[in-house]
C-alpha positions as CSV (number, residue, x, y, z in Angstrom):
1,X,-20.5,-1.1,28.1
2,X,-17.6,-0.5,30.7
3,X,-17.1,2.2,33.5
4,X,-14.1,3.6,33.4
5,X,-11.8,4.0,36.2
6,X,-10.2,7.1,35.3
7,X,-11.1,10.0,34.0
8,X,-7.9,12.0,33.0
9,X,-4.7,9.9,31.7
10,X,-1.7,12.0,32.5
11,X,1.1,11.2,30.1
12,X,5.3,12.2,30.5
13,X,6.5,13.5,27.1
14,X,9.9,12.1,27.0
15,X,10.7,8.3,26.6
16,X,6.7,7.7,27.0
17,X,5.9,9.4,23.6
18,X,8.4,11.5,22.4
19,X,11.6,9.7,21.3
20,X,13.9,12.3,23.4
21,X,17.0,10.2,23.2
22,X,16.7,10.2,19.1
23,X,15.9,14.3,19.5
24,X,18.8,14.4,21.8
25,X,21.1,13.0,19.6
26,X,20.8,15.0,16.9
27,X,20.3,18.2,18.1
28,X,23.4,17.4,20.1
29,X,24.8,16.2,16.6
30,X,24.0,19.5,14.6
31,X,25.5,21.6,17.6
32,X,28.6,20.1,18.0
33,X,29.0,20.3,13.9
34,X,28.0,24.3,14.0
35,X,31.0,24.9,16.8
36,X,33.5,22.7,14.8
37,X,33.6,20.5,18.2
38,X,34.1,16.5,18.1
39,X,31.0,14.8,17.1
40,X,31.8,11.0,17.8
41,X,30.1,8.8,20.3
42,X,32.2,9.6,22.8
43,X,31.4,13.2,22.9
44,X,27.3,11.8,22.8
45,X,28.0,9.9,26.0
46,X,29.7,12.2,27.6
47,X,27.2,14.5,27.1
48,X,24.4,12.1,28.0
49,X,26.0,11.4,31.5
50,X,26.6,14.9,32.7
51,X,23.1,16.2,31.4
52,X,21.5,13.1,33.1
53,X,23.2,14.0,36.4
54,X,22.0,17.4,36.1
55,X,18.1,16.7,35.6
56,X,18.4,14.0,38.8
57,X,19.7,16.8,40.7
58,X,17.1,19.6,38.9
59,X,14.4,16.6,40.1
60,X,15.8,16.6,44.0
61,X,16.0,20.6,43.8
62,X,19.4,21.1,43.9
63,X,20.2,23.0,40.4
64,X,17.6,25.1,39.1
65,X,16.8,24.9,34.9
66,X,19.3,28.0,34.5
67,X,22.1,26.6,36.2
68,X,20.9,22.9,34.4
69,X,21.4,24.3,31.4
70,X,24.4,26.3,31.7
71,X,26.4,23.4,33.5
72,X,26.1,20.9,30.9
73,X,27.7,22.8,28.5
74,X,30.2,24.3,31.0
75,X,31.0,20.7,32.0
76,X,30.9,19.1,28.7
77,X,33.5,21.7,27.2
78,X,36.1,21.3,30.4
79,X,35.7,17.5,30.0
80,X,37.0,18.4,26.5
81,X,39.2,20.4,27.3
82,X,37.9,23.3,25.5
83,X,38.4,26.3,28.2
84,X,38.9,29.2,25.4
85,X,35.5,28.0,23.8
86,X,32.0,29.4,22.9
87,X,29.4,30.4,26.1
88,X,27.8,27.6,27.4
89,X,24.7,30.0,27.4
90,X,25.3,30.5,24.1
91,X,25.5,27.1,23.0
92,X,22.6,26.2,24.9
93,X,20.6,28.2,23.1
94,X,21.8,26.9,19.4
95,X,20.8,23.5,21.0
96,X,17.6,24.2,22.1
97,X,17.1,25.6,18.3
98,X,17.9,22.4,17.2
99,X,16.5,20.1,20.2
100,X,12.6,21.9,19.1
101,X,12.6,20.7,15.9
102,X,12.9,17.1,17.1
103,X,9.4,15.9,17.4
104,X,10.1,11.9,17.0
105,X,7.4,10.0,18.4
106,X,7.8,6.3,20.3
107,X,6.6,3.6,18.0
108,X,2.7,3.6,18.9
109,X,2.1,6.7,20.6
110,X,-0.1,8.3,17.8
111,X,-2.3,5.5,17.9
112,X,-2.2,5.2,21.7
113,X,-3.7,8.6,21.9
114,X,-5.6,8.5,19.0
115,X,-7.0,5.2,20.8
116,X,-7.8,7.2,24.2
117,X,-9.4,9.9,22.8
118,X,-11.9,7.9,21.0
119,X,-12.3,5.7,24.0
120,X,-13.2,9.5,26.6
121,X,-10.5,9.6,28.0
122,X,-9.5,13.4,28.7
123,X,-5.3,13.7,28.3
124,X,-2.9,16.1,29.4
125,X,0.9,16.6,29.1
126,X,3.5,16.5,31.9
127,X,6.7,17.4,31.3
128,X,9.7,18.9,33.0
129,X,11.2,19.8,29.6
130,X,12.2,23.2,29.0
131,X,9.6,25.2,27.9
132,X,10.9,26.7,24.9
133,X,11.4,23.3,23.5
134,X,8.5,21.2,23.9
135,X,6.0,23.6,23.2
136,X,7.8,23.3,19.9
137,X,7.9,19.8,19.8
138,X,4.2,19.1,20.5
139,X,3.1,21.7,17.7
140,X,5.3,20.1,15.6
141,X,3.7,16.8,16.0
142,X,0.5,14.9,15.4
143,X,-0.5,14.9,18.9
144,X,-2.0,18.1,19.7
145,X,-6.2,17.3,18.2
146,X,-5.9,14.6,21.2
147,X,-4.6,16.6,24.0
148,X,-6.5,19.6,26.2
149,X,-3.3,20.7,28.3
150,X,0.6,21.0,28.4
151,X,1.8,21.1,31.8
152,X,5.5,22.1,31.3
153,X,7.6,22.4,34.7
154,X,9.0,26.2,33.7
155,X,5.8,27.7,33.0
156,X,4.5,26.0,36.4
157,X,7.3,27.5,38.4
158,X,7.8,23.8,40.4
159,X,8.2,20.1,38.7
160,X,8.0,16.3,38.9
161,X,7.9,14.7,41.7
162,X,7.2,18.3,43.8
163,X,3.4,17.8,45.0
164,X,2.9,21.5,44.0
165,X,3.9,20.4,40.4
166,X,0.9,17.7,40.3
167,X,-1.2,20.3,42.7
168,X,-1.2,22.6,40.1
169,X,-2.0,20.3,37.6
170,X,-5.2,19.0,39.4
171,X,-6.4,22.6,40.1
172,X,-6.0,23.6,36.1
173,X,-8.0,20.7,35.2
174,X,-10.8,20.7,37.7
175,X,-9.6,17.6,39.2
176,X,-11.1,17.2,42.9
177,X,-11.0,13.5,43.3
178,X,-7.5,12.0,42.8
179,X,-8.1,8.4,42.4
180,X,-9.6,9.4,39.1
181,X,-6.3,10.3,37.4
182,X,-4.0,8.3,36.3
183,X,-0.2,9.0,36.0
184,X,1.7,7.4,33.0
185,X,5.5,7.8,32.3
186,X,8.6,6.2,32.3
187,X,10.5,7.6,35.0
188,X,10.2,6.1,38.6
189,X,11.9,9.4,40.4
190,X,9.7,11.8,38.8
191,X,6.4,10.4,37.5
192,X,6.2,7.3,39.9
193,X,7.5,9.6,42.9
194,X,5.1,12.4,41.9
195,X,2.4,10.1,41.5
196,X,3.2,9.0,45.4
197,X,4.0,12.4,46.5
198,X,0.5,13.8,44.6
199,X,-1.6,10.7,45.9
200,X,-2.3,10.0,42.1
201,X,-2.5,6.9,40.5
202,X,0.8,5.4,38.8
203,X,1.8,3.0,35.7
204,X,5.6,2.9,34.8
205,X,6.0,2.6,31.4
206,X,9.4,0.0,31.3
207,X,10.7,-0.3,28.2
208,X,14.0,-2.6,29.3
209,X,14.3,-5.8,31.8
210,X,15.1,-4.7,34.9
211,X,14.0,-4.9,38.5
212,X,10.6,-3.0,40.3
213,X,12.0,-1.0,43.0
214,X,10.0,-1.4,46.7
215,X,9.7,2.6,46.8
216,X,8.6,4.1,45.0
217,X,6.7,0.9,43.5
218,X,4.0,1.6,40.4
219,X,0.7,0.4,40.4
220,X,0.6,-0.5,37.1
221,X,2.9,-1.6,34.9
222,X,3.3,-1.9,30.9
223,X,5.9,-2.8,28.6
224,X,4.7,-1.7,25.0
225,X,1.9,1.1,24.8
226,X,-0.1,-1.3,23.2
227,X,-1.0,-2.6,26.5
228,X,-2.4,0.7,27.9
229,X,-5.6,1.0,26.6
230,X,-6.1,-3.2,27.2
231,X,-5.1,-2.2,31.1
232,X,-7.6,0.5,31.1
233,X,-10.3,-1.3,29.4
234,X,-9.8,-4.4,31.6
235,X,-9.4,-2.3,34.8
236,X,-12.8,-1.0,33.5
237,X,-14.7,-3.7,33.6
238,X,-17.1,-4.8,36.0
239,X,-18.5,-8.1,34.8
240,X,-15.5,-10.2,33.3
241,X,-14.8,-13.2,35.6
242,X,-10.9,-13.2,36.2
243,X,-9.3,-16.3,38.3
244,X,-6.1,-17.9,39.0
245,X,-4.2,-20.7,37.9
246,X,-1.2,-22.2,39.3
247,X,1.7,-22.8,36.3
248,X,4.7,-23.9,38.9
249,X,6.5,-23.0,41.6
250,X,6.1,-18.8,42.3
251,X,4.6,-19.0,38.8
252,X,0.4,-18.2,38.0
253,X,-1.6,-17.1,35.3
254,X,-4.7,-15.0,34.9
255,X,-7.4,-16.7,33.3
256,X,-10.9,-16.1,32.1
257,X,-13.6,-17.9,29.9
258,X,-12.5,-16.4,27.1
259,X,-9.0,-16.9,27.7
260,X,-7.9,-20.0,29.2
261,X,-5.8,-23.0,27.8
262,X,-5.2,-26.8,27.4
263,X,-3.0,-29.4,26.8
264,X,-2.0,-28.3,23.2
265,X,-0.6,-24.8,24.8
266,X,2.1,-27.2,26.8
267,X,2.6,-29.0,24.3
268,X,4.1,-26.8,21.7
269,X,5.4,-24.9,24.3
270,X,8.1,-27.5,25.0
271,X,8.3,-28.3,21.3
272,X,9.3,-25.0,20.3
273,X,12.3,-24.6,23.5
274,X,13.7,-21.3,23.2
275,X,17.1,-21.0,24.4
276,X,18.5,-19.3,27.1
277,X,19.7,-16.4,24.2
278,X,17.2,-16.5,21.9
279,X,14.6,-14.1,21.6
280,X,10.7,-15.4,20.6
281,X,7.7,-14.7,20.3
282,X,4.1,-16.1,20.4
283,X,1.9,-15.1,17.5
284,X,-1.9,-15.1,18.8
285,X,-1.0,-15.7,22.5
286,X,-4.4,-15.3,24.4
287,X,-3.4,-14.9,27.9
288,X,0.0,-15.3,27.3
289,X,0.4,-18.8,28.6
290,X,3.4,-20.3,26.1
291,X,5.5,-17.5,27.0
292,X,5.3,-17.8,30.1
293,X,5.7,-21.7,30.4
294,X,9.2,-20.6,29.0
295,X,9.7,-18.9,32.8
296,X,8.4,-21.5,35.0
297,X,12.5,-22.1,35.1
298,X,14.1,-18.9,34.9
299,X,17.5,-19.7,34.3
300,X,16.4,-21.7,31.1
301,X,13.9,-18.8,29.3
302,X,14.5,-17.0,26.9
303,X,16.1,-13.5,27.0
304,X,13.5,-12.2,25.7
305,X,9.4,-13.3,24.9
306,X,6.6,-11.2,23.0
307,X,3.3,-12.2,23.0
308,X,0.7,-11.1,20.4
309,X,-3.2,-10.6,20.8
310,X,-5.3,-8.9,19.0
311,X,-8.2,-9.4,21.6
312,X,-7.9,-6.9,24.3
313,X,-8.9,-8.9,27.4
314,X,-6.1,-11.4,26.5
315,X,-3.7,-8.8,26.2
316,X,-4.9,-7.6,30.3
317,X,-4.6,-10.8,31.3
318,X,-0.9,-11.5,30.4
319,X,-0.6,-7.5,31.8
320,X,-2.4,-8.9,35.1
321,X,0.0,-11.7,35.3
322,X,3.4,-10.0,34.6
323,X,2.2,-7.1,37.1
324,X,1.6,-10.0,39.9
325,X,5.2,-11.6,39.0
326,X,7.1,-7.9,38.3
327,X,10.4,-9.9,38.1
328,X,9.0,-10.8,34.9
329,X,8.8,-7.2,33.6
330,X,10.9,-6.4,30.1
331,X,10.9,-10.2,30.2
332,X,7.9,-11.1,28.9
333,X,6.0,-8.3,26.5
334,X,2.6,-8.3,25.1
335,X,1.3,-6.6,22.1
336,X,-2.1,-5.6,21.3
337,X,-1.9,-6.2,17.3
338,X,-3.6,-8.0,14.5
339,X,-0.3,-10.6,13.6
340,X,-1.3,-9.0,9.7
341,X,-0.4,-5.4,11.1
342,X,3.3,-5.9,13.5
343,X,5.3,-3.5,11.3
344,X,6.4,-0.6,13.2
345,X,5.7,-2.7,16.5
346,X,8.0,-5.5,16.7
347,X,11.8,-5.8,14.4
348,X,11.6,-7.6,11.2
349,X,14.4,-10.5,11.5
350,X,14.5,-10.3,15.3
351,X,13.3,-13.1,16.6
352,X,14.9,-16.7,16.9
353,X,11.4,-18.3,17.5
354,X,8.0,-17.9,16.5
355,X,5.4,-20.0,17.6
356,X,1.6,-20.1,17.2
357,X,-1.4,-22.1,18.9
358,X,-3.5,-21.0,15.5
359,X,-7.5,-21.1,14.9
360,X,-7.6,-25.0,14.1
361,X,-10.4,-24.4,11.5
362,X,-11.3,-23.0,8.1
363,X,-14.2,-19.7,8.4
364,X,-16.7,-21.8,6.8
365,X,-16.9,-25.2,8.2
366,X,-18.1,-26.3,11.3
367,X,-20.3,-24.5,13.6
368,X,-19.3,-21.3,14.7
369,X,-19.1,-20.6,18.1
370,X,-21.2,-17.7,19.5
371,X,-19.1,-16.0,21.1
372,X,-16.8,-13.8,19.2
373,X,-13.4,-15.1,21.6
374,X,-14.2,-18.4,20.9
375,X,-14.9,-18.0,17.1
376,X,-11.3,-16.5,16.6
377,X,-9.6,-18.8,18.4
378,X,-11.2,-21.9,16.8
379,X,-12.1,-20.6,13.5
380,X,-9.8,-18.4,10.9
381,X,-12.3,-15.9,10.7
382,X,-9.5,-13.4,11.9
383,X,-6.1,-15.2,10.7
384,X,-5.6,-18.3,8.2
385,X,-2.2,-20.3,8.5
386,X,-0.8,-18.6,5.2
387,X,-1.1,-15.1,7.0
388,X,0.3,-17.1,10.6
389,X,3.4,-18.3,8.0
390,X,3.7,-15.1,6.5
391,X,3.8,-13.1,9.2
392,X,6.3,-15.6,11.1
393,X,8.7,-15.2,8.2
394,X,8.9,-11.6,8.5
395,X,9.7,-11.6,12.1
396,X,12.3,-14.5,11.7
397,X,15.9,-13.9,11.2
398,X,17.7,-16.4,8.8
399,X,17.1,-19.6,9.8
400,X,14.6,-18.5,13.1
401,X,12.4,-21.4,13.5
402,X,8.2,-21.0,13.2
403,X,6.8,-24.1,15.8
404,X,3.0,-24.4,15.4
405,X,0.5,-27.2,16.2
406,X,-2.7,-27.5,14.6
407,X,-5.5,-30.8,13.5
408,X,-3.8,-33.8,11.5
409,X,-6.5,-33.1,8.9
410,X,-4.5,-29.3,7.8
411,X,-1.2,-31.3,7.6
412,X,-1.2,-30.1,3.2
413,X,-2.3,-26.9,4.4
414,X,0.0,-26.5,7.0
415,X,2.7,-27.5,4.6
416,X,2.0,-26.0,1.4
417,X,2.0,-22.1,2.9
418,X,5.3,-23.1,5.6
419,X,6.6,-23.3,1.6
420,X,5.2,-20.6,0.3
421,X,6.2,-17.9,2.6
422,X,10.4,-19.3,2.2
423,X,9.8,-21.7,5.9
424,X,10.7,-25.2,5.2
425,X,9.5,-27.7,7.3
426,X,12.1,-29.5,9.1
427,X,10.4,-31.4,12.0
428,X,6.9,-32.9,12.7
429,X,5.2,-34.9,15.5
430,X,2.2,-36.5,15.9
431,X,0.3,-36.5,19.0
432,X,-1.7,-39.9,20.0
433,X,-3.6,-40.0,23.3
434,X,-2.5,-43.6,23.2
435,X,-0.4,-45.7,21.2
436,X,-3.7,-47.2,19.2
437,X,-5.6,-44.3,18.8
438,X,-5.1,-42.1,15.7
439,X,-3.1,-38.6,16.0
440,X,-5.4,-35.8,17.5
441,X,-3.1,-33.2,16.8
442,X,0.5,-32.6,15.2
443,X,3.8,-30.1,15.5
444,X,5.6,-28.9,13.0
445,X,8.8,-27.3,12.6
446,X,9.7,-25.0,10.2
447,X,12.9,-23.0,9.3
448,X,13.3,-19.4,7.5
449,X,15.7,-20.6,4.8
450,X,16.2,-24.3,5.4
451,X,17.3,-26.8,3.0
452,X,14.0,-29.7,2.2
453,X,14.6,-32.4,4.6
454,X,11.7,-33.3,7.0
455,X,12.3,-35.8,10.0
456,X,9.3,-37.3,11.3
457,X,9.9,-37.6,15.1
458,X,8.0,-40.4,17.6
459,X,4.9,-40.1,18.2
460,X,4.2,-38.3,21.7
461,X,1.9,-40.3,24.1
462,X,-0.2,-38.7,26.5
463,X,-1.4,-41.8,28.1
464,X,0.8,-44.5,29.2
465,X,0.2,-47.4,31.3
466,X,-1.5,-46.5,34.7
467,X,-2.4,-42.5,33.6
468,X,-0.3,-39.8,31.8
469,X,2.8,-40.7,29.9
470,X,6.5,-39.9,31.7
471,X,6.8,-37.5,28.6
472,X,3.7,-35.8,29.2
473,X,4.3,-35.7,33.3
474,X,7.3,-34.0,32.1
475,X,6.0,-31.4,29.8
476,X,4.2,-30.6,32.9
477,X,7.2,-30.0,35.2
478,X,5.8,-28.6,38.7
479,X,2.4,-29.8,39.1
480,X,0.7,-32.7,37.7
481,X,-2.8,-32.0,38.4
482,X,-1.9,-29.4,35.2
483,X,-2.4,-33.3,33.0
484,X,-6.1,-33.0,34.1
485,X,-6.6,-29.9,31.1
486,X,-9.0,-30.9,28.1
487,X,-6.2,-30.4,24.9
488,X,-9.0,-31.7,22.9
């Protein structure tokens, strides 16, 4: 089917599938309560910031792992005041007792490697933990069937970002040709760096919004390590047709014959609105296009967007995009899920919106499309509207608001499971091409927890006299050639 790109994926531990800060924590927790020291937040943060300065300094060379770990607990018991306490060497110890039996995984990263394996990938481990510690933690967890090496930084005598670090690495695994490899972690200063320094292959794994650095800069990017294996497959690839579109000013899309969009996709878009604080996501999202009409104005989106997919290539596409505009990056998220299987991937009750483009026709009627992208985007053959309201009511908080479209014709479908699953419908709009043709399509608003009262809104025009309506010119913002997409 595909060629793949890579041969070896090269996965940081810490923050990219262990869930170090959780580990942290409590072994810092159990420690503190063995020495009868104070155990409040405080102490965690102070704790946090002193050992975080010493690993950026351990990274640069300028502390080696001995003095690393002696410092921090020399440091953290003067901040304290605590000059007549136990040895730092000795309480680095106890927490290193404690720290190995913390072998929390990120949400997703058993299935990511589970999901790699199966697909050939060869894996391997790099870490600059302490030895001691995260040979504990990866026997401890489900990971090891998946992985062939654990490459920790003590046992290597060098680490991230050193080139001997990743020159080691290559020689244990038989790797001649670099390009093959490809780096994935979290941190820019050791695993992007090392990746640069090691002329290896890079994807920063960013987990928050913030800015992509010029140096170093990634290659790749994700967001959620559901999107890994969708980059990979899509980077893979040799016969998919990817293009362009234009979406607004400093604003394009990735698009494809599977995974393009119409006039319906603006349409709800602007219907739904997120605020400026709210946080939403798009159930079923293809190539991502509703979120991201929410950032053709930046100052107006949404703090944060999700998109979910459960077909890979969408999911690459909206990776594509977000990697061409990085600004966007911790902005705008996909997810590679069935909507029917989000727990453990995205916070029940934390969203304010919810929106979905769904399939706008029963499995059995019709003809089905042959293709199987098409089929589950026109057809419910992979979702009905009673697992769309469902699964919108579990991501909603308390009055979050579900904004869907779909044919006049499911308007008692529609409805009856908004009702069924505790969303009551508050608004609905008919769409006319012109004032006397008959509604091709409607939106509906729904609330989690509403009161029954349902205000039936104007009709929205796409034609008006001359060519496209003022409203729709509108919906379209930036460019007006957009008006030219088929919505039916």
């Amino acid at each position: 089917m595909k060629n793949r790109r890579f041969q070896w994926i090269l996965l940081d531990a810490d923050q990219t599938l262990f869930d170090f800060h959780k580990a942290e924590k409590t072994a810092l927790s159990c420690l503190l309560e063995e020495y009868g020291l104070p155990g409040g937040k405080e102490t965690q943060a102070l704790y946090h910031e002193i050992n975080g300065c010493l690993w950026k300094q351990f990274e640069l060379g300028e502390v080696t792992r001995t003095q690393l770990q002696r410092l921090r607990f020399e440091r953290l018991l003067a901040a304290l005041g605590m000059f007549d306490g136990p040895a730092p060497e000795e309480m680095n110890s106890r927490y290193l007792d404690f720290l190995s039996q913390g072998a929390y995984l990120l949400p997703g990263a058993e299935l990511l490697c589970k999901a790699l394996f199966e697909a050939g990938y060869r894996l391997a481990i790099i870490t600059n933990g302490i030895s001691r510690s995260q040979h504990a933690r990866f026997a401890a967890s489900p990971l090891q069937p998946y992985f062939e090496k654990l490459f920790v930084s003590e046992d290597l005598g060098c680490q991230k970002p050193q080139k001997e670090y990743f020159d080691k690495v290559c020689a244990e695994i038989g790797l001649a040709d670099r390009s093959q490899a490809l780096i994935v972690g979290d941190s820019l200063s050791s695993d992007i760096q090392g990746g640069h320094n090691s002329g290896i292959p890079t994807c920063w794994f960013c987990q928050e919004p913030q800015s992509v650095p010029e140096q170093p800069c990634p290659d790749y990017i994700i967001t959620h390590l559901t999107q890994l294996p969708c980059l990979l497959w899509g980077l893979g690839d040799e016969t998919a047709a990817y293009g362009w579109e234009t979406l607004g000013e400093n604003l394009s899309i990735c698009v494809s014959p599977d995974h393009k969009f119409g006039t319906d996709s603006f349409l709800l878009a602007d219907f739904a609105a997120p605020k400026r604080k709210e946080t939403a996501c798009d159930l079923g999202t293809g190539c991502g296009i509703i979120p991201l009409l929410w950032f053709r104005r930046r100052l107006d989106a949404p703090r944060q967007a999700f998109g979910v997919e459960l077909q890979q290539k969408g999911v690459f596409q909206l990776t594509q995009t977000i990697n061409r505009h990085r600004e966007l990056v911790g902005r705008i998220t996909g997810i590679h899920s069935d909507l029917k299987e989000l727990a453990g991937k995205l916070p029940a009750g934390g969203f304010d919106v919810v929106t979905c483009n769904p399939p706008y026709k029963p499995a059995q009627t019709g003809i089905l499309s042959r293709s199987d992208p098409d089929k589950i985007a026109r057809h419910e053959t992979a979702c009905t509207i009673g697992d769309v309201s469902a699964a919108a009511a579990r991501l909603l908080r308390f009055g979050g608001r579900l904004c869907l479209c779909q044919r006049p014709e499911r308007l008692t479908d529609v409805l009856e499971a908004l009702r069924q699953n505790g969303l009551e419908p508050k608004r609905l709009r008919f769409v006319q091409q012109r004032q006397e043709k008959a509604p091709w399509l409607f939106l509906v608003e729904a609330r989690k927890g509403g009161k029954p009262f349902l205000r039936v809104e104007p009709p929205l025009l796409v034609e008006g006299e001359g060519g496209f309506s003022p409203e729709l010119l509108r919906i379209y913002q930036y460019d007006h050639n957009l008006a030219g997409k088929d919505g039916q």
